[in-house]
N, C-alpha and C positions, 0 to 999 in steps of 0.2 A: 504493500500500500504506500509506503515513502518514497519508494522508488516510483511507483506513477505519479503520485503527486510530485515530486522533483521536475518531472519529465512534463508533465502538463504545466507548470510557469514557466519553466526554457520556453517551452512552445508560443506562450503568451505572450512570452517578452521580445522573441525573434519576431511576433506577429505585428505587436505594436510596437517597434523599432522601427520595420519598415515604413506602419502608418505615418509617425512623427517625421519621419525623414522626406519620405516621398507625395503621398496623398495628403496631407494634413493641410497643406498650404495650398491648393489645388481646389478650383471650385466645380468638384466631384462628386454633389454630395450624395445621391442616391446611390452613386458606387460604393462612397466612404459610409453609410446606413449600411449597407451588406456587408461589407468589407468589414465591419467592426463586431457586427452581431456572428457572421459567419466565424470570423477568426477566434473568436471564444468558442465557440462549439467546438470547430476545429482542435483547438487546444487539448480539450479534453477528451476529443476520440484517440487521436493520431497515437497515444501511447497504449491504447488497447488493440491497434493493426499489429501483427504477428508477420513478419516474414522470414522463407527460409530461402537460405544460402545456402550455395556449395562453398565447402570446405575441402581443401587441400589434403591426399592422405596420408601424408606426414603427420600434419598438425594434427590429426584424428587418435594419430597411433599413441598409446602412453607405457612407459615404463615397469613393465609388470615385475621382472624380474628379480626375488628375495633370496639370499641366505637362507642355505639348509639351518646351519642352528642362528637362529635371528635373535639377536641381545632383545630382552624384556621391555617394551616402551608401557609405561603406566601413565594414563591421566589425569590429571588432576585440576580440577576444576581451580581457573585463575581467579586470585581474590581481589574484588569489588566488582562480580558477577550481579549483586545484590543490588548494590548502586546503581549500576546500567538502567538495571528492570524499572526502576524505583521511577528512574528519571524519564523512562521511557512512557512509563504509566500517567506520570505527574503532565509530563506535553498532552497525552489524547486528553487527558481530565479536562485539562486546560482550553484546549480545544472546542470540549464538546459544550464547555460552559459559556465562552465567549460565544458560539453558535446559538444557544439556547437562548442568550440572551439577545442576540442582533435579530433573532426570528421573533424574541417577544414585541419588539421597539418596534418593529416592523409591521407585526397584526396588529398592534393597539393602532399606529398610526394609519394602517387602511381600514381599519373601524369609525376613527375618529373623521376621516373624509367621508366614510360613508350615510355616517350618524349625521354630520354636517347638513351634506347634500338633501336626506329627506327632510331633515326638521326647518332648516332657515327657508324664509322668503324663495320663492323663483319664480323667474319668469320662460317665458319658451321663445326664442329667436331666430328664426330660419329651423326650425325643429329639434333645434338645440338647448337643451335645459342651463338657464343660468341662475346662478345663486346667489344673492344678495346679501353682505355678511356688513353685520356693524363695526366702525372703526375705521382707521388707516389700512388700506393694506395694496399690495399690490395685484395686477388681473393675472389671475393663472388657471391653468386647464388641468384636469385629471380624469381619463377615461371621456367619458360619455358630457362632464360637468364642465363650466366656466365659471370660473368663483370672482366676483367684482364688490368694491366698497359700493354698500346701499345707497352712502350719502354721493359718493362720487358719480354715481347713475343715475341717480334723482335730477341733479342737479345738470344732469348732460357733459360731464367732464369724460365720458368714456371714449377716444376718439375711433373713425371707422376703422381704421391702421390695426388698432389693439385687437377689436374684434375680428376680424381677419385676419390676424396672428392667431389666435385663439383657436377659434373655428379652423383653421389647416392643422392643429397640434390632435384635433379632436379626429380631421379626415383621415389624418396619414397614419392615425391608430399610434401615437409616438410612446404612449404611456403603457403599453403592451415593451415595448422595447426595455425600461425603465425598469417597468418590477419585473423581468426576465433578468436584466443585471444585478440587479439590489437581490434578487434570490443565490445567485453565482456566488455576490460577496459575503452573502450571510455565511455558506457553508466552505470558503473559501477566501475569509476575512485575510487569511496569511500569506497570501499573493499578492503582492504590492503593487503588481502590472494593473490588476481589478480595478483599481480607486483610478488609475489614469483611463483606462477603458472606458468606466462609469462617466467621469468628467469631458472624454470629448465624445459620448454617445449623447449628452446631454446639450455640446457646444454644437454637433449638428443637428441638431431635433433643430435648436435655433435658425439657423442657418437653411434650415428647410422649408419655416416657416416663414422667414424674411423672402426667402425668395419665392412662395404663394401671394404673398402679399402684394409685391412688387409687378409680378405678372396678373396678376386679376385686377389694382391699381394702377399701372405703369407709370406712378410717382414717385421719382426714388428722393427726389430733395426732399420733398415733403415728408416721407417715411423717416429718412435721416434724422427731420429735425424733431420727431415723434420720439425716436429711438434716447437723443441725447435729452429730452425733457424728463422721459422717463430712467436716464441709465443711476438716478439716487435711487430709486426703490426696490425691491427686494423681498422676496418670498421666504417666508423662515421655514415651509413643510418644505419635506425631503424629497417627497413624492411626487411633487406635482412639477409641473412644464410650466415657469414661472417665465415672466414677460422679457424682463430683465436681469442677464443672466452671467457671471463671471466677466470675459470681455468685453465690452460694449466696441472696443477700437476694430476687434477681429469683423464684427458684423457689421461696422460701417464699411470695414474694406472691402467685405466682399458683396455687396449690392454691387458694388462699383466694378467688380474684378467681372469679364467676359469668360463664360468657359470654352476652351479646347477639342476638339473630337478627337484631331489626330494624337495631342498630347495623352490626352487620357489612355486611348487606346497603348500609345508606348510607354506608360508609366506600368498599366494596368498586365505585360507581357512581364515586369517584374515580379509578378507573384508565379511563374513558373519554377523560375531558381530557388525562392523563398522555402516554397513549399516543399520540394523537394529536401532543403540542405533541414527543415522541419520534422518530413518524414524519417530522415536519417538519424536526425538525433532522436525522436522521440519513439519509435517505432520500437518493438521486441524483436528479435533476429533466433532463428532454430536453424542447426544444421542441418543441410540436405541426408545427411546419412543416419540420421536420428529420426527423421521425418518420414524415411522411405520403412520402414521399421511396420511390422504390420501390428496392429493394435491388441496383441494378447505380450510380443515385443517391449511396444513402449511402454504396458502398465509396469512389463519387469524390470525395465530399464530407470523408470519412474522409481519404481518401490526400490530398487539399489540403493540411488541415487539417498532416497530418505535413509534407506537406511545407514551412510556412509557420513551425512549430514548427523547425525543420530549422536552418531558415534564420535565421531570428531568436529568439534563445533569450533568458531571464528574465537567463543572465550574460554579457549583448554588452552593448558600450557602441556608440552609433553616431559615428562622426566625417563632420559634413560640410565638404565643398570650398566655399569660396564661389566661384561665378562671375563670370565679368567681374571680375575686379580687375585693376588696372594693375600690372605691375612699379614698383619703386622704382627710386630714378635709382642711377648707381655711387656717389656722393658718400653717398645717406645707407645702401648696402647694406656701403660699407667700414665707415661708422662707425658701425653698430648690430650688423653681420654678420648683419639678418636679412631673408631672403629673399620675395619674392612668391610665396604659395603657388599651387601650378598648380591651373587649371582642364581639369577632366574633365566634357563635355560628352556626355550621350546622349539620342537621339532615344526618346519614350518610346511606345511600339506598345503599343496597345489591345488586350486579347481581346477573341475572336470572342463569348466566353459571359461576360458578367457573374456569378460564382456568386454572387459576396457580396451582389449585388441580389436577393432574394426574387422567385421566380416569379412573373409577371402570371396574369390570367384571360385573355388572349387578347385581340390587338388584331384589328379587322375586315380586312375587305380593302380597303377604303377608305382606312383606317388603312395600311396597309404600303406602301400605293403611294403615299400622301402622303410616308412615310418616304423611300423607295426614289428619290423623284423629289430631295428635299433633300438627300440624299445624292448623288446626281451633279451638285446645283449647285454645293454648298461643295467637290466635290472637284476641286483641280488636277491633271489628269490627269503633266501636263508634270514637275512638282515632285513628286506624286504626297503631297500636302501639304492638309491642310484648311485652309481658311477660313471666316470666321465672316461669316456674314450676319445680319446685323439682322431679327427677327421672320420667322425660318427655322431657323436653326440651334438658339435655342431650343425648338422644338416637337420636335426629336430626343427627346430623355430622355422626358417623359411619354410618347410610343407605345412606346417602347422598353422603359418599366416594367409598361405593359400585355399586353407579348409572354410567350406562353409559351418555355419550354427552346427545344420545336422548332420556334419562328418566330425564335428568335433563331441557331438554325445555320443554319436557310435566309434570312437577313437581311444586310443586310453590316454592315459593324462598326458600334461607334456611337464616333463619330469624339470626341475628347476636348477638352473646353472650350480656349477662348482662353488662351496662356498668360499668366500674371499681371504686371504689371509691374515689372519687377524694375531698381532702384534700383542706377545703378554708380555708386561711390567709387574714389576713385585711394591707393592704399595709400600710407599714410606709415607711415615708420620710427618705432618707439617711442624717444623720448629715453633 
């Protein structure tokens, strides 16, 4: 789960980087409305696509090869294991609570619009419900509703500009965009990409509605000087598509600014590259030879894997025994008090199936019964022990890496190299 949430902000952040750099300043808007909304979705698939690769079969092959008598490795669990958990527990806690709480602030506040809209005063305007609310406030839009000061509409102070900003926030459905992000942030407050996303999904809702305005009025002075009478005021809900909004400079500039076709089109061939160097990072990768594995295979390849994982974990420390050492005499164990460590000696048994060896394409029948005969030279029946024969028992392994799964169950084992020489010293006592 950390590893996809990781992988889902790189995503975010590669997505809105490009925004800020290239589209943001571009007057693109219904591209940059997709382009923002898409690229958060985006984010948070692209790390759930799975793709497999061929792998090289070198890289494939691993190391099987152990000593007959294999010195003792004991584990032991590494200390402040406790700690880890502790802390690791203490983040989701932390998590789940700042979530609980961003979703409570969230319902009360689309209660509180809701509660608003049926109880106060309203009127219907072009079939649009507006609501009349006492006090100062500024005109803003939420869902279906237009909330304006009673006294300021009474008195005729609402200009046609404002309503027409309004009424486009209501057409283009911009508040559907809004608590679709504000839902992302709740569960997703720890993405710091979110809060800039939110902020220019909010700066184009604007920008979308200046230019409804503009074209249904074709008065841009006039709108301008609408925009700068109104750029003191200010919507204190979260939720709503307020009139006046962070920049007021950026939307005088862009009534002004002409849009592009061709430019668009070759800004908009840059999310090719994006998307891809996106996919790349963000994406799961399986090997083609893991993949091609038939599904009674990968459950056993699976259940290994756990069980190897099981066994040997990221917080074990390993402790080994050396073998063959000598005790210390009495003389120097009285006067250091430190002991000959024991040796723990086990005989180390080959599997029948090599997994970690990559399947062969099939050795002949020539091949196996070459196999089959080396193996009853080198094996001592008596001892029930191998030994190495010189320009024999090397040619085991290559027929062996040629066998498929089911020649290597009907095969007998493949017997484990010469154990290494291993160097005894006679323990002295440290001074």
């Amino acid at each position: 789960m950390l590893i996809y949430l990781i992988k889902a902000i790189a995503c975010s952040g590669i997505f809105y980087v490009l925004y800020a750099l290239l589209f943001n300043k571009e007057k693109m808007l219904v591209f940059n409305r997709f382009y923002l909304l898409g690229s958060l979705v985006a984010s948070f698939l692209i790390p759930l696509i799975t793709i497999t690769v061929e792998v090289p079969e070198i890289a494939q092959q691993h190391q099987y090869i152990m000593p007959e008598d294999l010195v003792t490795v004991q584990y032991v669990p590494a200390p402040g294991i406790d700690w880890v958990i502790y802390m690791e527990m203490s983040a989701i806690a932390l998590t789940v609570i700042v979530s609980c709480f961003l979703l409570v602030r969230f319902l009360l506040n689309f209660l509180a619009l809701i509660a608003v809209a049926k109880n106060e005063t309203g009127v219907y305007i072009k079939g649009i419900r507006v609501v009349l609310l006492n006090g100062p406030i500024a005109p803003h839009s939420f869902l279906n509703t237009i909330y304006l000061s009673k006294a300021e509409y009474e008195r005729g102070g609402i200009e046609t500009e404002i309503m027409a900003h309004e009424m486009a926030h209501i057409r283009q459905k911009h508040s559907w965009d809004i608590l679709f992000v504000e839902l992302l942030k709740i569960f997703t407050w720890f993405n710091p990409f979110i809060y800039l996303y939110k902020r220019s999904v909010m700066i184009n809702h604007e920008l979308l509605a200046d230019a409804a305005v503009v074209k249904q009025l074709g008065d841009v002075r006039s709108y301008q000087l609408v925009l700068l009478q109104r750029a003191a005021t200010q919507s204190s809900l979260a939720l709503v598509s307020s009139f006046t909004f962070y920049i007021a400079k950026k939307r005088l500039t862009m009534l002004l600014k002409k849009s592009n076709k061709k430019r668009t089109v070759l800004l908009s061939l840059a999310l090719i590259p994006v998307t891809t160097l996106v996919v790349f990072v963000g994406c799961n990768t399986v090997e083609k030879k893991e993949a091609d594995l038939t599904p009674e295979e990968q459950k056993e390849l699976a259940r290994a894997k756990e069980d190897a994982l099981s066994t040997i974990s990221k917080d074990t420390m390993i402790s080994v025994t050396i073998p063959e050492a000598q005790p210390a005499t009495d003389d120097a164990e009285t006067k250091s008090g430190v002991t000959a460590p024991q040796v723990d000696i086990k005989k180390f048994s080959p599997p029948k199936i090599i997994r970690d060896m990559p399947e062969g394409p099939g050795a002949s029948a020539k091949e196996l019964a070459t196999y089959e005969e080396i193996i009853r030279q080198v094996l001592d029946g008596k001892k029930n022990k191998y030994k190495w024969i010189e320009g024999k028992s090397d040619k085991l392994l290559p027929i062996y890496q040629k066998m498929t799964f089911e020649q290597r169950r009907n095969a007998s084992q493949l017997p484990p190299p010469p154990p290494p020489k291993i160097e005894v010293r006679k323990f002295t006592s440290p001074k």
